[in-house]
ZAKOLZA-402578 format. One line per 3 residues: their letters; for each residue x negated, y, z of C-alpha. Coordinates in pm, 1 decimal, padded with zeros to 6 digits, always signed. Last residue first. Example, Ala and Ser with C-alpha at 12.3 -4.5 7.8 and 13.67 -1.06 7.14 Angstrom:
SA> -01367.0,-00106.0,+00714.0  -01230.0,-00450.0,+00780.0 $
REM end
This chain:
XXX> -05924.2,-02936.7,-04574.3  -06109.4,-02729.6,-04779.3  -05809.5,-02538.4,-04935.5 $
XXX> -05697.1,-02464.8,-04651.5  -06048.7,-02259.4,-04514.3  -05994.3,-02068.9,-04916.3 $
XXX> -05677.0,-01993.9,-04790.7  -05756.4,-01852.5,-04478.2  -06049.7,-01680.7,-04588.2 $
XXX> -05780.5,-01535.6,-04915.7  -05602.7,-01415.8,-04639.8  -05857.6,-01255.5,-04418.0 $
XXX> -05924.8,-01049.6,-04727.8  -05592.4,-00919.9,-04819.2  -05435.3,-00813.8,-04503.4 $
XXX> -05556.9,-00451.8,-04575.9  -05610.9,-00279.2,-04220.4  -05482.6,-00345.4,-03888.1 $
XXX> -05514.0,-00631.3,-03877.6  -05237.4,-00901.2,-03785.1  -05238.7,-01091.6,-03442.9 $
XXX> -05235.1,-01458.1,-03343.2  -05234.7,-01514.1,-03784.0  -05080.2,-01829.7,-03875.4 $
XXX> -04816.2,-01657.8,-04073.2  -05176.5,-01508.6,-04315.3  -05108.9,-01787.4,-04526.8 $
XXX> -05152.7,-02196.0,-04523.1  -04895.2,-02287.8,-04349.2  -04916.5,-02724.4,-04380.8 $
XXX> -04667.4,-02953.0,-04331.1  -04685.3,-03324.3,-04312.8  -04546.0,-03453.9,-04004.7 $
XXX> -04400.0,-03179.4,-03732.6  -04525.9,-03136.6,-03408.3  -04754.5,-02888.9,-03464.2 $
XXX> -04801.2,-02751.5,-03810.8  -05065.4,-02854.4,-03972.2  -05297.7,-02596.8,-04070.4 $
XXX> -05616.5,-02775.3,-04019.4  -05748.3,-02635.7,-03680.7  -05414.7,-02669.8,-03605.4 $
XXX> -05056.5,-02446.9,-03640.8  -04834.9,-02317.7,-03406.4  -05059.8,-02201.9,-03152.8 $
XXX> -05044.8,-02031.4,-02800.1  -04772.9,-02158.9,-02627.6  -04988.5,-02454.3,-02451.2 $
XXX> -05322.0,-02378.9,-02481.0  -05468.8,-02621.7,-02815.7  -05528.7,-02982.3,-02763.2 $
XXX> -05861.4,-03037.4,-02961.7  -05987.6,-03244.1,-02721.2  -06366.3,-03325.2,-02677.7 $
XXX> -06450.7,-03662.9,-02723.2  -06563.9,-03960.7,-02500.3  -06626.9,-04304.5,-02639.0 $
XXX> -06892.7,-04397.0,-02343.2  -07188.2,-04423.3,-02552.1  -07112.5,-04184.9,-02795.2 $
XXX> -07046.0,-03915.6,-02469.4  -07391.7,-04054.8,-02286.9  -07592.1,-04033.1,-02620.2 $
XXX> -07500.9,-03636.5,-02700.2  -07452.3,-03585.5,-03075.1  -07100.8,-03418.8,-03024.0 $
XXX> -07184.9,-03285.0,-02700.0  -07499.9,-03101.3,-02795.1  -07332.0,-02969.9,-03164.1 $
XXX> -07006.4,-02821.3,-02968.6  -07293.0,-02663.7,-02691.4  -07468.9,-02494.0,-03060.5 $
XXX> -07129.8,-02433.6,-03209.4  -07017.8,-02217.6,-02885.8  -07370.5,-02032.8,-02852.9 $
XXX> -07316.1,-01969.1,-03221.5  -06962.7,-01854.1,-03203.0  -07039.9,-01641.3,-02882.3 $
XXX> -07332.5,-01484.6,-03068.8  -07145.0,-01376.9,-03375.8  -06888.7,-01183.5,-03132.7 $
XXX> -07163.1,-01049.9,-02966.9  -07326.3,-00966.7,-03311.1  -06971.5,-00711.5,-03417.1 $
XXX> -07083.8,-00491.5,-03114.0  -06765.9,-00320.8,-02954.3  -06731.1,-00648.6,-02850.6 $
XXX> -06629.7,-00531.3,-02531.5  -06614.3,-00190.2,-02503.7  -06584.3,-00190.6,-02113.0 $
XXX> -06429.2,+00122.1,-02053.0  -06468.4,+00232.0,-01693.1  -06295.0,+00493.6,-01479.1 $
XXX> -06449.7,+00570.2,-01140.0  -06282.9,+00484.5,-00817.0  -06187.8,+00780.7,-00592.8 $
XXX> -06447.2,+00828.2,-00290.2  -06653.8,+01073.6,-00479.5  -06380.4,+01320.6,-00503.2 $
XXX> -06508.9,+01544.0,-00814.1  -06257.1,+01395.1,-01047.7  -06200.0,+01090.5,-01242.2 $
XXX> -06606.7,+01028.5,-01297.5  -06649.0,+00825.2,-01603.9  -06823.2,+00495.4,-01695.5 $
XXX> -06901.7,+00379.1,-02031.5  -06934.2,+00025.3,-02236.5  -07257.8,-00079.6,-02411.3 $
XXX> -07202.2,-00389.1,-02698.4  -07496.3,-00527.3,-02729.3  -07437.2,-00815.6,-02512.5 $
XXX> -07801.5,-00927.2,-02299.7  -07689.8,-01269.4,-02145.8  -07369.9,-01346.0,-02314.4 $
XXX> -07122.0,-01565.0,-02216.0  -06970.6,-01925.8,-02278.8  -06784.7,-02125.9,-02038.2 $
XXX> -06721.9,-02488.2,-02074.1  -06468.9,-02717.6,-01873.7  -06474.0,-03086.4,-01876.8 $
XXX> -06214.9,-03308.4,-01806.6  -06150.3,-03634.9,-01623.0  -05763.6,-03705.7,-01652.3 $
XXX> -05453.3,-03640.0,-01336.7  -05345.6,-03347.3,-01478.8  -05437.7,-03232.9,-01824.0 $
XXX> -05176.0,-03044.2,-01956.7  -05118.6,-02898.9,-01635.6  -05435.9,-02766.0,-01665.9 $
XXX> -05390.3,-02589.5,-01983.8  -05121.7,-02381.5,-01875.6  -05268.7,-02327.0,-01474.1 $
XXX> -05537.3,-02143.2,-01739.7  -05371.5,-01952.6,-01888.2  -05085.4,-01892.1,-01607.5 $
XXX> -05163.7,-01509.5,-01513.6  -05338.9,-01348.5,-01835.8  -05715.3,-01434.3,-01846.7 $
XXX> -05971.7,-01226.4,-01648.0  -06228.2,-01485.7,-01562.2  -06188.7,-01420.8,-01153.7 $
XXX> -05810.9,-01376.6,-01197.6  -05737.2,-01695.7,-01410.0  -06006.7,-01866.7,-01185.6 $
XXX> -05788.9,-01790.9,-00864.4  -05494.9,-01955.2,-01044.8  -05683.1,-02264.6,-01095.3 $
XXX> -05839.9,-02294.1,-00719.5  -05442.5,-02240.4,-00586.5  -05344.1,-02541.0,-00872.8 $
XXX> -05638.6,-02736.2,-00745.5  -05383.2,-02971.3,-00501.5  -05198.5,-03058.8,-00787.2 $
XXX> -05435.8,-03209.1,-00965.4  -05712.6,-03129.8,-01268.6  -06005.8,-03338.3,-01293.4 $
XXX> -06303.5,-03125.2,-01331.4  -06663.8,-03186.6,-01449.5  -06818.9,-02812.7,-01501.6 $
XXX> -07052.2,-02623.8,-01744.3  -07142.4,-02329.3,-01720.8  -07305.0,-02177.3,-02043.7 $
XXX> -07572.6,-01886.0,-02091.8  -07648.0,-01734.0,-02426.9  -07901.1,-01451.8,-02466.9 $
XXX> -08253.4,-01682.8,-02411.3  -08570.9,-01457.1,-02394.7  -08863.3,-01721.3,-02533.3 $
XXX> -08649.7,-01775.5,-02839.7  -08667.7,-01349.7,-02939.2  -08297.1,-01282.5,-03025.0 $
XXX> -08025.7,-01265.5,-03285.6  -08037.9,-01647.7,-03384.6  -07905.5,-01741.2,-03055.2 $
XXX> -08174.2,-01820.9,-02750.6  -07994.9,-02064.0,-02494.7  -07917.3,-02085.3,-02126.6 $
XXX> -07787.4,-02373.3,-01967.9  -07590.6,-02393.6,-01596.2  -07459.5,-02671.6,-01444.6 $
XXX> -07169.2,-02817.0,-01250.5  -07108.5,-03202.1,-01104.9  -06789.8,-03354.9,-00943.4 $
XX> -06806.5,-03736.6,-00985.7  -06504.3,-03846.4,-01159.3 $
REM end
């Protein structure tokens, strides 16, 4: 694989065209042993837990892959900064608030849809039979995209089980979505 990374920037549905809000990097990678150190340093640079991304990796060792990395530009969401104390040389306290702002969360899907879209209808990737995996991050799922559950044949959950974390409020709209997603597929 030839190593090549780029940057796009595109307007979501929320903004002004000619002031783009959603930026992507893009990057060819094929994972090895020898990027394990580069891997781990990502994990800290992007935030994730220790091993996310060392996880998914491993999966793919020794394949061409393709990593995508979706942000916003201008997030509404505002976070704040506090003083600790009156020692100026003591680090400040910050809350971030991310997506604090229900629209950056609406953003991220678009932007995410929109780069899904470009690689779906791109020529190059019909051309040369590539797809994008739907392998989920090891230890993470239990179910699909279509509520099968993994590594079984023929079963579907179809109720709020397959939620990563419950709300904290009445379960019973995010379980009729669920169901009424199921009953789609």
């Amino acid at each position: 694989m030839i190593p090549a990374a780029s940057t796009s920037v595109m307007s979501s549905s929320f903004t002004d065209p000619s002031w783009p809000d959603i930026f992507a990097h893009q990057a060819c990678v094929a994972p090895h042993k020898g990027s394990q150190p580069m891997v781990q340093l990502a994990d800290q640079v992007l935030g994730f837990k220790p091993g996310i991304l060392s996880s998914h990796y491993a999966v793919n060792e020794g394949k061409d892959s393709y990593f995508l990395s979706i942000s916003l530009g201008r997030p509404f969401s505002r976070g704040e900064v506090y003083l600790q104390n009156r020692d100026p040389f003591e680090k400040p306290l910050m809350d971030p608030k991310y997506f604090s702002d229900r629209r950056d969360v609406d953003i991220l899907v678009e932007g995410i849809k929109k780069h899904l879209r470009l690689f779906e209808e791109a020529p190059t990737f019909k051309k040369l039979g590539a797809h994008l995996p739907t392998n989920p991050f090891p230890g993470w799922v239990v179910v699909d995209s279509e509520f099968r559950v993994l590594k079984t044949r023929n079963l579907r959950v179809i109720d709020a089980s397959i939620m990563p974390t419950i709300t904290n409020a009445n379960l019973n709209i995010p379980s009729i979505m669920i169901g009424e997603k199921g009953s789609d597929v």
